[in-house]
C-alpha positions in Angstrom: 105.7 93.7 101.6 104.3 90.9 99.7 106.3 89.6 96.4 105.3 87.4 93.6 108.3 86.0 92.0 107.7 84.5 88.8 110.4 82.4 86.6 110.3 83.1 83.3 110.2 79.7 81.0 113.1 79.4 78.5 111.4 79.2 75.4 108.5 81.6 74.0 107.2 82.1 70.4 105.0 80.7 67.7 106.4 77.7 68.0 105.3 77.2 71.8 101.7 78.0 71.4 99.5 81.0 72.4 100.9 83.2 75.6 98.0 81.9 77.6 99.5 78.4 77.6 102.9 79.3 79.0 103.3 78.0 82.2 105.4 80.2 84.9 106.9 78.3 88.1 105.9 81.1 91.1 106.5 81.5 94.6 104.7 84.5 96.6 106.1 85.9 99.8 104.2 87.5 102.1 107.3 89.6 103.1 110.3 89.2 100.9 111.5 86.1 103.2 109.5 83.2 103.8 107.8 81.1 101.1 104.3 81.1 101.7 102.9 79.3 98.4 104.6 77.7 95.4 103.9 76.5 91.9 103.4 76.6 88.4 100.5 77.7 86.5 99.8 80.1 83.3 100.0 84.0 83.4 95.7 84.3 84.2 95.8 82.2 87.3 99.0 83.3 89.0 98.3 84.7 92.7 98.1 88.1 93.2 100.4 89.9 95.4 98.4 91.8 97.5 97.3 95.9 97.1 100.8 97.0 98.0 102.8 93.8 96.5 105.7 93.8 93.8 105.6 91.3 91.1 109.2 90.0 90.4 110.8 88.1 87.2 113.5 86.3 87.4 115.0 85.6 84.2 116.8 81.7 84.3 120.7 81.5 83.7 120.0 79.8 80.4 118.7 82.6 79.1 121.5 85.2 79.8 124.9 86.0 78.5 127.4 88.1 80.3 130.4 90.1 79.1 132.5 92.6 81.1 132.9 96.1 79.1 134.2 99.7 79.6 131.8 102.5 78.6 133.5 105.7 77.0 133.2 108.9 78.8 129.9 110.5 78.9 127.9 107.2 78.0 126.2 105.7 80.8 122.9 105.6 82.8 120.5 107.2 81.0 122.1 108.2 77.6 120.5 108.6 74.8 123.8 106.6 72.7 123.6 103.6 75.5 122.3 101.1 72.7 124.1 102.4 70.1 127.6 102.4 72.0 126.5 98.7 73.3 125.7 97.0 70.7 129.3 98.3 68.7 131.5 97.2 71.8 129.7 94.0 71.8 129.4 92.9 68.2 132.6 90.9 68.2 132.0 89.1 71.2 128.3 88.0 70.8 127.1 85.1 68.8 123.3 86.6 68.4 122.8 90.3 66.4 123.0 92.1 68.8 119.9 94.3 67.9 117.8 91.1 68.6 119.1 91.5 72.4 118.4 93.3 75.7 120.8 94.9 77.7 121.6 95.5 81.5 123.9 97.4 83.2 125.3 96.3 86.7 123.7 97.8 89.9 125.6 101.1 91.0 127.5 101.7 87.4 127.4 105.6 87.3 129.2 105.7 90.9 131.6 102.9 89.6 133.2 105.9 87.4 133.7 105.8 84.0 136.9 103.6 82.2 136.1 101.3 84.9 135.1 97.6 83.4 131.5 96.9 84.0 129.1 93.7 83.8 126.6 93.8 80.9 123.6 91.2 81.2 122.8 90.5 78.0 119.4 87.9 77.1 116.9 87.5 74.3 115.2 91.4 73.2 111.6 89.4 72.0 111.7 86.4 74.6 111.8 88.5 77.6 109.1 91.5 76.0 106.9 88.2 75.0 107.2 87.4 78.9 106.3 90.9 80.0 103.6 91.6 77.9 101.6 88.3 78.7 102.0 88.8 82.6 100.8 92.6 81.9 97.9 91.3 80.4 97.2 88.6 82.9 97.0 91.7 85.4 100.4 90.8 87.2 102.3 93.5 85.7 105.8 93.0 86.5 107.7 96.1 88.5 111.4 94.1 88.6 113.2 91.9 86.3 116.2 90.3 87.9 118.5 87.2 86.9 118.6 83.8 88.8 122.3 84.3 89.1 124.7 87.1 88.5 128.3 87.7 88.7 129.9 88.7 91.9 132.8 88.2 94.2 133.9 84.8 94.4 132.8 82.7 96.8 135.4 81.7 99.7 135.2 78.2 99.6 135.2 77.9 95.9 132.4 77.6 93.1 129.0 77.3 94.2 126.9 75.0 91.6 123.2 74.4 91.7 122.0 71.6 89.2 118.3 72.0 87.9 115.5 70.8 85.2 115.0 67.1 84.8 116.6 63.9 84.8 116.9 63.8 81.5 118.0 66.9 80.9 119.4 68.5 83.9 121.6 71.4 83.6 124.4 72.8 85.9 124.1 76.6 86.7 128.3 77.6 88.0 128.5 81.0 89.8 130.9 82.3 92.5 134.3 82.0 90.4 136.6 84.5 89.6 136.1 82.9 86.2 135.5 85.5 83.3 132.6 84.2 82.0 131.1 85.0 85.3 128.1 82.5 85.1 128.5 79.3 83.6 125.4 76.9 82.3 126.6 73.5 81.6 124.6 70.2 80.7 125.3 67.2 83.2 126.9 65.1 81.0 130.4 63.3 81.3 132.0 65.5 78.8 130.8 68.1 80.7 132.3 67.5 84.2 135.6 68.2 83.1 134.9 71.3 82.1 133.8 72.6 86.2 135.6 74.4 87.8 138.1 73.0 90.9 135.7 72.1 93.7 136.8 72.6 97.2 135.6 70.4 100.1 133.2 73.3 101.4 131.8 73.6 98.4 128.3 74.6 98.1 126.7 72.2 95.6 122.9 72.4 95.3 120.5 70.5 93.5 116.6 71.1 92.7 114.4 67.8 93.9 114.0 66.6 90.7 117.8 66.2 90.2 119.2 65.4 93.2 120.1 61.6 92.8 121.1 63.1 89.0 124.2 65.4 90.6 125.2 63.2 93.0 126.1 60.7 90.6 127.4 63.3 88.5 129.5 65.0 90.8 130.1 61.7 93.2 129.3 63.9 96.4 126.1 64.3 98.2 124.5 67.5 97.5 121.8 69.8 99.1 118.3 70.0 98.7 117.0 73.5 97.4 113.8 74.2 95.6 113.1 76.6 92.7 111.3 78.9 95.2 114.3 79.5 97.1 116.4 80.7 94.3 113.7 82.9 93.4 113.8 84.5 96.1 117.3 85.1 97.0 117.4 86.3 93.0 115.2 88.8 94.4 117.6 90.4 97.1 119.7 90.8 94.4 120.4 94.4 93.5 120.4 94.0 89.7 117.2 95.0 87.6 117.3 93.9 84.3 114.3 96.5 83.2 116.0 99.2 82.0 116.1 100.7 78.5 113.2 99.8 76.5 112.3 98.2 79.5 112.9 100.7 82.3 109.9 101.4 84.6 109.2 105.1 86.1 111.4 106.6 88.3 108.0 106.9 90.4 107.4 103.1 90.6 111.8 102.8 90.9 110.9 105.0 94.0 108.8 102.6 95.4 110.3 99.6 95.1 113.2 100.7 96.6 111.3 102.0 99.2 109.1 98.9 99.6 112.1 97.3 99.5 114.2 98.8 102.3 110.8 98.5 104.8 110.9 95.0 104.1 114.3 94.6 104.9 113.9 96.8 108.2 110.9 95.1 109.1 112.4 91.6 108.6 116.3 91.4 107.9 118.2 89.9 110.7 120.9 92.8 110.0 117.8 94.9 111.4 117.2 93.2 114.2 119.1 95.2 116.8 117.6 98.4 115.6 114.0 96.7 116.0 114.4 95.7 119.4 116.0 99.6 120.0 113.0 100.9 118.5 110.5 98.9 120.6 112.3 99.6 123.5 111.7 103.0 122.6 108.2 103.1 122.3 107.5 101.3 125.6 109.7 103.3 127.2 108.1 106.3 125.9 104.4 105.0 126.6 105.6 104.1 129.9 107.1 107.5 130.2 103.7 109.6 128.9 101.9 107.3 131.6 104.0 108.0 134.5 104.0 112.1 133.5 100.0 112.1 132.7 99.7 110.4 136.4 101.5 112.7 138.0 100.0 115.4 136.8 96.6 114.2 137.8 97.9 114.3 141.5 98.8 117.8 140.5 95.1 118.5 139.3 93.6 116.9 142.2 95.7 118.0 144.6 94.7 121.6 143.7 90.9 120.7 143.3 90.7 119.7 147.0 92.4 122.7 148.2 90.1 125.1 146.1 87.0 122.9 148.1 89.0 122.8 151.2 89.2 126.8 150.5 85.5 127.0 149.9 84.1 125.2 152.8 86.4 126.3 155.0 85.2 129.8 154.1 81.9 129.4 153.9 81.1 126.1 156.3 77.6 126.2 155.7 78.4 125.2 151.5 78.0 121.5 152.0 78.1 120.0 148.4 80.8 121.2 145.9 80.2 121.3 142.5 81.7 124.1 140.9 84.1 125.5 143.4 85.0 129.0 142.2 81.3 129.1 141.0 80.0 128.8 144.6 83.1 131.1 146.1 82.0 133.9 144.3 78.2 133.4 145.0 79.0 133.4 148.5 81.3 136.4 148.3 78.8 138.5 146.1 75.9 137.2 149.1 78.1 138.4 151.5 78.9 142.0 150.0 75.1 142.2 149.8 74.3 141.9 152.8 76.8 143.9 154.9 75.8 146.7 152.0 79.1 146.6 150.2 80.1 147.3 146.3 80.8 145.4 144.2 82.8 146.3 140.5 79.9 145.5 138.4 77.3 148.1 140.7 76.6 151.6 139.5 78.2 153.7 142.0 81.9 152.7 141.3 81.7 151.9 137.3 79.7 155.9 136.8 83.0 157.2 139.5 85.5 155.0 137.0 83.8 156.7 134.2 83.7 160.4 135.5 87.9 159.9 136.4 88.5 158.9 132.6 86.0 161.6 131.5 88.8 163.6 132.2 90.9 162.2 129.4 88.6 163.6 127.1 88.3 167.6 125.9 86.9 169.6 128.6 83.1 169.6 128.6 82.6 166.0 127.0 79.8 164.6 128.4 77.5 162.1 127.6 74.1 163.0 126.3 72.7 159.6 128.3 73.6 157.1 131.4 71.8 153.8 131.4 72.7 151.0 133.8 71.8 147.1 133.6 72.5 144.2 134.6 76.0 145.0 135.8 76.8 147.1 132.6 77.1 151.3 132.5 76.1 152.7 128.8 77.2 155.8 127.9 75.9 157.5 124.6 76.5 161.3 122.7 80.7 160.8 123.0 82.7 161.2 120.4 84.6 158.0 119.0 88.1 159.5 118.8 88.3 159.4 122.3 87.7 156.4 122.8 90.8 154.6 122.7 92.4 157.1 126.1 89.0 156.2 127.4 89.6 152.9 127.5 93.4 152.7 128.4 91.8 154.6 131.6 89.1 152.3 132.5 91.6 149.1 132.2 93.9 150.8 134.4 91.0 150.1 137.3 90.3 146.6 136.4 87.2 147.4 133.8 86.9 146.8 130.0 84.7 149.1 127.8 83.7 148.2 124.5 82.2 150.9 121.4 78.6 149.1 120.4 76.9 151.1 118.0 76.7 154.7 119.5 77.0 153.8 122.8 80.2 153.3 125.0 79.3 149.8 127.1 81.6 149.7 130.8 81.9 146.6 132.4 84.1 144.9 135.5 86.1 142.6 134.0 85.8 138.9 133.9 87.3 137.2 136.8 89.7 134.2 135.9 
């Protein structure tokens, strides 16, 4: 599935000029993985993501704040006191009013139980509905809002750091700590280097191109190349979606994405890979399987089709060409019959002496008021219909059919298979 990821810029408002001069940094996917183009541009000339595309906004680490809370029972997912109880339990700790912010709950909190701590993302209520709006209105409506960085487990090897912006004013994004401010953003300053966490020889230390020379004299250690495209997209693998409250989307589109999603990640995870290759080997084993049974039973088909002609010509030798081997057997028969004087079903004499035996069924001194035969078929009229059913039962019994047309009873050999 194709994915637009858009970065949202960090500042918004009067101040910055009308929406159509904000300038997004993008990167589309054609499937969730690979970066297939990259840049920045305003909301009206971002690509589009395709018919059955996702557009996806990442909101920078800048712009969020995070604090670690316990709901009360009964408030969670859903509730109609979420804000309410929110915005009390976070009064103290927050710098901003809180009613001028947007909250996020973690992924998975209503099967995380309640009493159990939880991360709240917390980031600027009119910024990000600013943001939202102008991409809506630009036709790139967006169906997922998820942070560049969120908290998680820490990372093995230590604190992972990825320095971005410019050289002059370059910024130091800290996640992967068992720290409790779970995401740190710290300028690249001396001052500020004391205040990083202990960095382990493994390490992970990133650094967008613009910086790189910019951390590596900061942090005296080389440090590895990754572009704002890439942490786009792994942002979007994350399971966090910031759009919820005021912000939530349809459980319909929710439905989607997750579905869109987890195609994508079949189609092109390597965790899927196994099953992929099972799968195909499926299907060709399968085709190959419907192949080898459809041939087979040709040879059956065949098989029986020259021993029906073998039949016929043996039979009759003088039938040369075969087209319609049943056809011609029965011609040849029905010649046959007429010439040494024989009967056939479908003569006169024996349907009128099948006829007179299931007569009998009938009240004594039913008759029919007229006989006609034609063209292989004895009509009977003058009988009554209630006796037509026993008449019938009779007739099958010796291989015939009769059929009610009308007034008349119609008597008939039965088709031959």
């Amino acid at each position: 599935m194709s994915t637009l990821l858009i970065s949202l810029p960090l500042a918004s408002g009067p101040d910055t000029g009308p929406s159509s001069a904000w300038s997004y940094s993008y990167a589309l996917s054609p499937d969730g993985v690979t970066i297939g183009q990259q840049g920045s541009t305003t909301a009206g000339l971002l690509p589009q993501p395709g018919r059955a595309g996702e557009v996806v906004a990442v909101v920078p680490a800048a712009m969020l704040s995070w604090q670690r809370v316990s709901l009360p029972q009964g408030v969670g997912p859903g509730s109609p006191r979420l804000r309410a109880v929110l915005e009390g339990l976070l009064e103290e700790r927050l710098l901003d009013d809180p009613a001028q912010l947007h909250f996020a709950l973690q992924p998975n909190t209503r099967a995380a139980g309640q009493g159990e701590p939880i991360w709240i993302a917390c980031c600027p209520r009119q910024w990000l509905r600013e943001h939202l709006q102008a991409l809506e209105a630009a036709g790139r409506a967006v169906a997922r809002v998820v942070p560049s960085h969120a908290p998680g487990e820490p990372a093995p090897d230590g604190a992972q750091i990825l320095v971005t912006g410019s050289p002059e004013l370059a910024q130091a994004v800290v996640y992967g700590t068992d720290s409790a401010d779970a995401v740190l953003v710290l300028p690249v300053s001396r001052e500020s280097a004391a205040l990083l966490p202990p960095l382990g020889p493994d390490s992970i230390v990133h650094a967008e191109p613009a910086v790189v020379s910019t951390a590596e004299h900061w942090l005296q250690r080389p440090v590895q190349l990754y572009s704002p495209a890439q942490t786009m997209r792994d942002a979007a693998r994350s399971d966090w979606d910031l759009a919820q409250l005021e912000f939530a989307n349809s459980g319909r589109n929710r439905l989607q994405r997750r579905l869109g999603s987890g195609l994508n990640d079949v189609l092109h995870t390597p965790a899927w890979r196994p099953a992929r290759w099972a799968l195909l080997a499926l299907v060709v084993l399968s085709l190959v399987g419907a192949n080898i049974w459809a041939w087979q039973e040709r040879q059956q088909l065949q098989a029986k089709a020259a021993l029906v002609r073998s039949s016929l010509t043996q039979a009759f030798p003088k039938v040369q060409v075969v087209v319609d081997a049943p056809v011609q057997m029965a011609r040849e028969v029905a010649n046959l019959r007429q010439a040494s004087g024989g009967l056939s079903p479908s003569d006169a004499e024996p349907l009128l002496a099948a006829a007179g035996q299931a007569l009998a069924s009938l009240p004594a001194g039913t008759v029919p008021s007229t006989v006609e035969y034609s063209g292989g078929e004895l009509r009977l009229r003058g009988l009554p219909t209630d006796g037509f059913d026993a008449f019938s039962q009779k007739l099958q019994a010796q291989g015939l059919q009769a059929q009610m047309q009308n007034d008349q009873w119609v008597i008939r050999a039965q088709a031959q298979p």
